[in-house]
C-alpha positions in Angstrom: 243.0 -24.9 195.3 244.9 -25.9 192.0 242.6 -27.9 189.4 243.8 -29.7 187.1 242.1 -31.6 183.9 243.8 -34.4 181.8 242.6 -35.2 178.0 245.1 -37.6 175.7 243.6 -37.7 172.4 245.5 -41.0 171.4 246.2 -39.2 167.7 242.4 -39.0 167.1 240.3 -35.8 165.7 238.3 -34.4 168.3 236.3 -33.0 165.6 235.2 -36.8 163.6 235.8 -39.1 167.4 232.6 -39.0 170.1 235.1 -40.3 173.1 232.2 -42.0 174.0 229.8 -39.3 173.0 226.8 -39.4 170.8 228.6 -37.4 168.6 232.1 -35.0 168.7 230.3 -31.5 169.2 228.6 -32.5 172.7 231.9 -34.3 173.5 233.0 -30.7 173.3 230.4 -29.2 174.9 231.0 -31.2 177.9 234.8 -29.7 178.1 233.2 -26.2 177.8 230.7 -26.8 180.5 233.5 -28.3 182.6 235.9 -26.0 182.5 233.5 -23.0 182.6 231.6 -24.3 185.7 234.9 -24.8 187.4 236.0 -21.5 186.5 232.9 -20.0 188.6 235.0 -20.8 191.2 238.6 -21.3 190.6 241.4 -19.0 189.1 244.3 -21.6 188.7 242.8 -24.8 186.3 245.9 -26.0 184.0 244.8 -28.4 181.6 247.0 -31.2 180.4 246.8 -32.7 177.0 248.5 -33.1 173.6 248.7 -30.9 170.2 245.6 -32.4 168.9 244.1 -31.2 172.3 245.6 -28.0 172.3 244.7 -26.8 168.7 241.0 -27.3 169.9 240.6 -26.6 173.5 243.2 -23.4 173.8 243.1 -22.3 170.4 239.8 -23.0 168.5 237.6 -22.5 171.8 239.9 -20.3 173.5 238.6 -22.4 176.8 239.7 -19.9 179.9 242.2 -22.5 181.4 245.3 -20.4 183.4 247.7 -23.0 181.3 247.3 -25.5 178.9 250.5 -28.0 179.3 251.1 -30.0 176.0 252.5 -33.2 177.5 251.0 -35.9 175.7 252.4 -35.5 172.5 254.8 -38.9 172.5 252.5 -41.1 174.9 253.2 -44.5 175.0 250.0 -45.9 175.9 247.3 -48.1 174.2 244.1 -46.8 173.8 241.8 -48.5 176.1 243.7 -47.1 179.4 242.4 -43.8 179.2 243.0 -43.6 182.9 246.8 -44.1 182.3 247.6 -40.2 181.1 245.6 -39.1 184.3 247.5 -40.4 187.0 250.4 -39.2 185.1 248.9 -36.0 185.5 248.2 -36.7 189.3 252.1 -37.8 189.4 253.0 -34.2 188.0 251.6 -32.4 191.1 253.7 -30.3 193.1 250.7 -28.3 195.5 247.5 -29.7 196.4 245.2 -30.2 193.9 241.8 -31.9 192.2 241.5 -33.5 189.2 238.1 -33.1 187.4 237.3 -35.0 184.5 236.2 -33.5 181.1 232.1 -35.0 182.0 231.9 -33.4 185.7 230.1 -30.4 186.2 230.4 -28.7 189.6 227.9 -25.9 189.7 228.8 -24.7 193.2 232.4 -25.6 193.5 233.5 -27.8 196.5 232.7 -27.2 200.1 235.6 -26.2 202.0 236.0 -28.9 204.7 236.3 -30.9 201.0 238.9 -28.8 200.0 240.9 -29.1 203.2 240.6 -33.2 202.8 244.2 -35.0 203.1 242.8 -37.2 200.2 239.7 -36.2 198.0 237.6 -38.2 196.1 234.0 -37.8 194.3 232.2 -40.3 196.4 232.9 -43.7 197.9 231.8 -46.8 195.7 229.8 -50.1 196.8 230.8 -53.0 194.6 228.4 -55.0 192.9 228.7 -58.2 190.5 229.0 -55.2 187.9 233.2 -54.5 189.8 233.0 -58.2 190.6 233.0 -59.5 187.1 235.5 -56.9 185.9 237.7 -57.6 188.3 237.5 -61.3 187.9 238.3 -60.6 184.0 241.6 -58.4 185.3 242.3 -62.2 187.9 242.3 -64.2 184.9 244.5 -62.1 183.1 247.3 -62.8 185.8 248.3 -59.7 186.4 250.4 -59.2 189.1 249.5 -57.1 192.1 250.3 -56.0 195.5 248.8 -58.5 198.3 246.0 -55.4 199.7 245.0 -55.3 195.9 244.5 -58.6 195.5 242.7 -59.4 198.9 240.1 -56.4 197.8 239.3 -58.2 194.8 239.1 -61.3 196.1 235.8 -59.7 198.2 232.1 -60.3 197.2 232.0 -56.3 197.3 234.8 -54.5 195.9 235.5 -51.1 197.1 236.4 -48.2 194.8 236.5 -44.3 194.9 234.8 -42.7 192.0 237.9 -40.4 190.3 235.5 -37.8 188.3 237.6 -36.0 191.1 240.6 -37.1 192.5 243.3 -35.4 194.7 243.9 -33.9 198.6 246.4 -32.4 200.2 248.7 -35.8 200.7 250.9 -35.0 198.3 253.5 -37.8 199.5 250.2 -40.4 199.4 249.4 -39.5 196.1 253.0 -40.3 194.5 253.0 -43.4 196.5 249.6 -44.5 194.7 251.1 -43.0 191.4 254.1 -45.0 191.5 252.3 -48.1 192.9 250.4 -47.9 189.7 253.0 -47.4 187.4 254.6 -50.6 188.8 251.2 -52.3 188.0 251.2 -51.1 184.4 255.1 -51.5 183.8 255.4 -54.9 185.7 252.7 -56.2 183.5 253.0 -54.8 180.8 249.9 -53.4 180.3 251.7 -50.8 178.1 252.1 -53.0 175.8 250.0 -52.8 172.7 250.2 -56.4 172.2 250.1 -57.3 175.5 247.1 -60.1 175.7 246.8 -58.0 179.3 245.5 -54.7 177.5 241.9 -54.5 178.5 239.2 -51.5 179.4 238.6 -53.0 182.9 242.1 -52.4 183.9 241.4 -48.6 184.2 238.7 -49.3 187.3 241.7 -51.6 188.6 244.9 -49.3 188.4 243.1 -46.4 189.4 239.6 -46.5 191.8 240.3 -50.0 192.7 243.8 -48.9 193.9 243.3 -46.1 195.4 240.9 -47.4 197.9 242.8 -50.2 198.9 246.3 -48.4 199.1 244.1 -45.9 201.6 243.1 -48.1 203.5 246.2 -50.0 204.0 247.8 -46.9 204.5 244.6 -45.7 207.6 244.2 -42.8 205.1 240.7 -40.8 205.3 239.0 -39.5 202.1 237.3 -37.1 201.7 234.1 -37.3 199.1 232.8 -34.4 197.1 229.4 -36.7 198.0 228.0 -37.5 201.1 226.6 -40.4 200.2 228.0 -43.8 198.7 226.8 -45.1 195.2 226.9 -48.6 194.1 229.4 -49.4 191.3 226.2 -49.3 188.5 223.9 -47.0 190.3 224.6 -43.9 188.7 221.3 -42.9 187.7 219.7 -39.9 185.4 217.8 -38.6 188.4 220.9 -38.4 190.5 224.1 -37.6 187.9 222.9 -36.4 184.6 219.4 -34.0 184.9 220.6 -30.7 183.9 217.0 -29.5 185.4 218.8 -29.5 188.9 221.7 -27.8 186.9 222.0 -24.4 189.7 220.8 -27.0 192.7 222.8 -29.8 192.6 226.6 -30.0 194.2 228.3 -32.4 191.4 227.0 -33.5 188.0 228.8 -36.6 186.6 227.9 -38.1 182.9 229.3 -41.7 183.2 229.3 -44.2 180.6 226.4 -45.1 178.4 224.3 -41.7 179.7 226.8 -39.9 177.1 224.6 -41.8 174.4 221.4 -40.5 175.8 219.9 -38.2 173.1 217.8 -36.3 175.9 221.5 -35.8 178.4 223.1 -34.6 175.5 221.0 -31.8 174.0 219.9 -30.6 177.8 223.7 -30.7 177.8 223.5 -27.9 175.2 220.6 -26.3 176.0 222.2 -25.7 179.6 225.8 -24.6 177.8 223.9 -22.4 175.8 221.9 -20.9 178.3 224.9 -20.3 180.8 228.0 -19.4 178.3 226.5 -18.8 174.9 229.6 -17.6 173.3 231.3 -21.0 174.1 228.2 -22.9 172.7 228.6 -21.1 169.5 232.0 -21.9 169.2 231.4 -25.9 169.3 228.6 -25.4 166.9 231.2 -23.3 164.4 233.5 -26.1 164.1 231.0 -28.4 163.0 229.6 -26.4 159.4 229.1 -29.5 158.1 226.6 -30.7 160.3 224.7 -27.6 160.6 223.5 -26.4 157.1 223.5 -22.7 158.0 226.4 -22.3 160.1 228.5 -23.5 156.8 231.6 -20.6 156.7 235.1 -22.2 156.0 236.2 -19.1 158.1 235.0 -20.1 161.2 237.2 -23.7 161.7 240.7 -23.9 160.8 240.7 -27.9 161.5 238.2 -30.1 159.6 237.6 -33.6 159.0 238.4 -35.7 156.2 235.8 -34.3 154.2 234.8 -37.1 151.2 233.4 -35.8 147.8 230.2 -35.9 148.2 230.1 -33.8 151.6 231.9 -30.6 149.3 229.6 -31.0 146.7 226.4 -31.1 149.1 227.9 -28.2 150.8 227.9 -26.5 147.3 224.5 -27.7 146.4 223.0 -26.1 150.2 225.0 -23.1 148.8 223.0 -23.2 146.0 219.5 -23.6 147.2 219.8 -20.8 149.7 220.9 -18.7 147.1 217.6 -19.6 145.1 215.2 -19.0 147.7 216.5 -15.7 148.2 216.9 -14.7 144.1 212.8 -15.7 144.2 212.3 -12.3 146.2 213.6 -10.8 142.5 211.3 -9.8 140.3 211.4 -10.7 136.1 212.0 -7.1 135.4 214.6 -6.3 137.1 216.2 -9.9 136.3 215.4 -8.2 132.7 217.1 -4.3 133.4 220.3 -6.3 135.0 220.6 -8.4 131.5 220.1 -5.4 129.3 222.4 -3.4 131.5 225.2 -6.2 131.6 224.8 -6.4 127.7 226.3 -3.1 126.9 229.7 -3.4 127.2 230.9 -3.8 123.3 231.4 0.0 122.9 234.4 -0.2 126.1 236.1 -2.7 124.8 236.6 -0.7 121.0 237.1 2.6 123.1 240.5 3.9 123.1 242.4 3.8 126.4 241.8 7.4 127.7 238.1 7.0 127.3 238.0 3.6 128.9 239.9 4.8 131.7 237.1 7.3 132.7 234.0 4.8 132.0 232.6 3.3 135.6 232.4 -0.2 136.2 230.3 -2.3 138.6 229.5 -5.6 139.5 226.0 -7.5 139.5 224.4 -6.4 142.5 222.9 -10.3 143.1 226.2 -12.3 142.6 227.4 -14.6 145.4 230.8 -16.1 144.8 231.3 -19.4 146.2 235.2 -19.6 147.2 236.1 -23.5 147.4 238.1 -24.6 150.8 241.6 -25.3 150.1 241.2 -28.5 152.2 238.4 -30.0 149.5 239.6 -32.8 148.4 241.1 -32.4 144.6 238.4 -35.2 143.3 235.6 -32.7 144.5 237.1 -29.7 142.7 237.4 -31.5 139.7 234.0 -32.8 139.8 232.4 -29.5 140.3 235.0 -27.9 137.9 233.7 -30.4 134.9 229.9 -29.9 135.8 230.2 -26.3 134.9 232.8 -26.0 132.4 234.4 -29.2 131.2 236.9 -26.9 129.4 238.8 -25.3 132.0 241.5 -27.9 133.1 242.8 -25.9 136.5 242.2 -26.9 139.9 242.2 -23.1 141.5 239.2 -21.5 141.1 235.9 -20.3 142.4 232.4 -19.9 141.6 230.3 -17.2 141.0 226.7 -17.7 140.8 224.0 -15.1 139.6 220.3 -15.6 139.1 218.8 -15.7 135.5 216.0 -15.0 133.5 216.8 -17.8 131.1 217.0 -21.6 131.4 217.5 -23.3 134.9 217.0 -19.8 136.5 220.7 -19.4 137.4 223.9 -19.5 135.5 227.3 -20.8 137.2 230.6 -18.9 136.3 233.7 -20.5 137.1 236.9 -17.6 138.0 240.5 -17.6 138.6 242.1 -15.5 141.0 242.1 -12.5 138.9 238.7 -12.5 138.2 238.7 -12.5 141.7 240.4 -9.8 142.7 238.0 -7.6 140.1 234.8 -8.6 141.6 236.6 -8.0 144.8 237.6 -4.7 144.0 234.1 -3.7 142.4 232.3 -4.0 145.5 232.4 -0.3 145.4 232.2 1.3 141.7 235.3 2.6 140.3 236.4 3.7 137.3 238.5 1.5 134.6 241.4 3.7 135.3 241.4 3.4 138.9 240.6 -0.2 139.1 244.1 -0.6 136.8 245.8 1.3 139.7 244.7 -0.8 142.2 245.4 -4.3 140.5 248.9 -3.0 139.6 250.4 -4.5 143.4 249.0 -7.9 142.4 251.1 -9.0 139.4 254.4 -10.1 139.6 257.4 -7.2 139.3 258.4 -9.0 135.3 254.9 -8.7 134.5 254.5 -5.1 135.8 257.6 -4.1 134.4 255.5 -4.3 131.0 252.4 -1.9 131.4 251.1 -2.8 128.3 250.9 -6.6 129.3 249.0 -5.7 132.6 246.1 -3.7 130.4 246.0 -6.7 128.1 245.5 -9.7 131.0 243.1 -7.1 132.5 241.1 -6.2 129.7 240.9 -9.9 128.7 239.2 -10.9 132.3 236.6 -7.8 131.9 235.7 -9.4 128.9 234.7 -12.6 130.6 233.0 -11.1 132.9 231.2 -8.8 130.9 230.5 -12.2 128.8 228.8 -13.5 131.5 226.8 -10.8 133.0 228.9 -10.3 136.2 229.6 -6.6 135.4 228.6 -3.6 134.1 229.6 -0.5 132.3 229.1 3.2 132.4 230.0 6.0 130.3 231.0 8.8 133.3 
């Protein structure tokens, strides 16, 4: 059977937004164990969503969905229907299908006779005053309904179908509810971002509410993923949401407020973890600034909007890791690096064809620190002026090395070309060679003099023989 997923981001970062989460990285980690526990047990699973969905889900997680459909893009929908985009997504169906929300987990995939259902649905709701005084809010709204509609909420006890899963077999059922509730929504407005009508309640109405009443009207069976009915608020940790029962249970469903439950949420990622560790690691990755250690610019191509102080406390972990390491160092070698570093005079009065054969190297404990392109320019300039308020660029990087003297480390700022030296010294090599292989980085006016390449080259050794980050050699 076809599965199918719906998530509308609404414009916001999945990375800095919860969607009801605790945080954004278990909101993820939900999706992962989703999709993966579905994929157990189903080859075709299209996911429908938007850019913003697509740059995470299909690109940054690489989540193993057959398809992921961007159809979200130009939504016209306020925020609060969140169920609007998935019946949409039911509407789009041309074979049978389930729809399985992003915070249901089904370890053992359907049973069969489920799978065969005309209409299928997780588990048939008993409504309490909980549906009752929702549903009163949606009466005094005046919104407009079909008579079966408004008969069910005129009862004491509402029915509803929980839609954590939501499909069948009845295709020409299902675009008869679709369209019944896209009459709902257009005839009162409720797309309407002004509309006084816009509320969170509506999305029990114009989809669970619905679709049990338009069944029954219509002497339809459905099918439940459940055996059992659950009242409208009884969804309870023991029954939903232990990840202890993980392997036993048929269907795991995180409803409202448990996705704030500290405990739910890391046995969420424990269980993630334990199941598909390479997914786990991939949430954790695009969060390095919540995880001090996992910090590598590298590993997320989207970040959030990242204020000052974040970069500079970022540069600051940077720093203290690289201190408790340079501890390991001993004074006297600290000393033989210095005293090497220091004898560099005698290359820089040598003539060219001795300079070409003398070996240079780098500091063996430098670290450079290469600031993110997406920092914000306040916390370049910031760092920048710490160091050295002289240097007015905003392109640079920082190399740090430990230090007998002072504060026990010494911060060097570097341009590009400094750069690509320390790069290129990784490996010793002579002057001569290292000329060669800088040649290809300078435009074709400024290679065109040769003499002019020495000179800017010989100029940048000299800083960073200044500052200790390399050495010389005669060969």
């Amino acid at each position: 059977m076809k599965v199918v997923q719906t998530f509308w981001t609404g414009n916001k970062s999945l990375l800095e937004n919860g969607f009801g989460w605790i945080n954004p990285q278990y909101h993820l980690m939900s999706w992962a164990l989703s999709c993966l526990s579905l994929k157990e047990h189903y080859e075709d699973i299209v996911l429908y969503t938007d850019s913003n969905g697509y740059k995470v889900f299909a690109e940054l997680l690489e989540l193993p969905y057959k398809e992921v459909i961007i159809q979200y893009d130009n939504l016209h929908c306020p925020e609060p229907h969140w169920a609007y985009p998935k019946i949409v997504t039911y509407s789009l169906q041309k074979e049978p299908f389930i729809h399985v929300d992003g915070d249901v987990y089904l370890p053992k995939g359907l049973d069969h006779n489920v799978e065969r259902g005309g209409l299928i649905a997780q588990n048939l709701e008993i409504g309490s005053s909980y549906y009752k005084n929702m549903m009163n809010d949606v009466l005094q709204r005046n919104i407009s309904m079909p008579d079966y509609l408004r008969e069910e909420l005129a009862k004491d006890s509402i029915g509803s179908y929980n839609a954590g899963i939501l499909g069948g077999n009845d295709l020409d059922f299902i675009q008869k509810y679709c369209q019944t509730a896209f009459e709902i929504i257009e005839n009162n407005h409720l797309n309407d971002m002004n509309s006084q009508k816009v509320h969170i309640n509506n999305n029990i109405f114009f989809e669970q509410i619905l679709f049990y009443a338009l069944s029954n009207t219509d002497n339809k069976p459905v099918t439940t993923v459940l055996d059992y009915s659950v009242r409208d608020n009884g969804y309870t940790y023991n029954d939903f949401c232990d990840f202890y029962k993980y392997s036993r249970v048929t269907l795991m469903h995180i409803l409202g407020g448990h996705k704030r439950n500290q405990r739910i949420c890391e046995l969420l990622g424990k269980t993630l973890l334990y199941k598909y560790p390479e997914y786990y690691k991939r949430v954790l990755e695009l969060f390095p600034y919540s995880h001090k250690r996992l910090r590598d610019k590298n590993k997320c191509s989207i970040t959030p909007n990242l204020t000052s102080q974040m970069c500079i406390a970022a540069y600051h972990d940077h720093l203290d890791s690289l201190s408790a390491k340079w501890r390991k160092i001993s004074n006297e070698d600290l000393y033989n690096q210095k005293k090497s570093s220091s004898a560099y005079v005698g290359f820089l009065n040598a003539k060219r064809g001795i300079q070409n054969l003398c070996v240079l190297s780098r500091n063996p404990y430098l670290s450079v620190f290469e600031i993110p392109k997406h920092w914000p320019l306040e916390a370049k300039r910031l760092l920048r002026d710490r160091i050295n308020k002289d240097m007015s660029f905003d392109n640079f990087d920082i190399v740090c090395i430990p230090s007998l003297l002072d504060k026990g480390f010494k911060e060097i700022i570097i341009k590009d070309l400094c750069y690509n030296i320390l790069n290129l010294l990784k490996e010793k090599q002579t002057f001569g060679r290292l000329l060669e292989e800088l040649l290809p980085l300078f435009s074709f006016e400024i290679k065109k003099d040769e003499h002019q390449v020495y000179r800017l080259v010989i100029n940048e050794l000299e800083y960073l023989f200044y500052h200790g980050l390399i050495c010389v050699e005669s060969n």
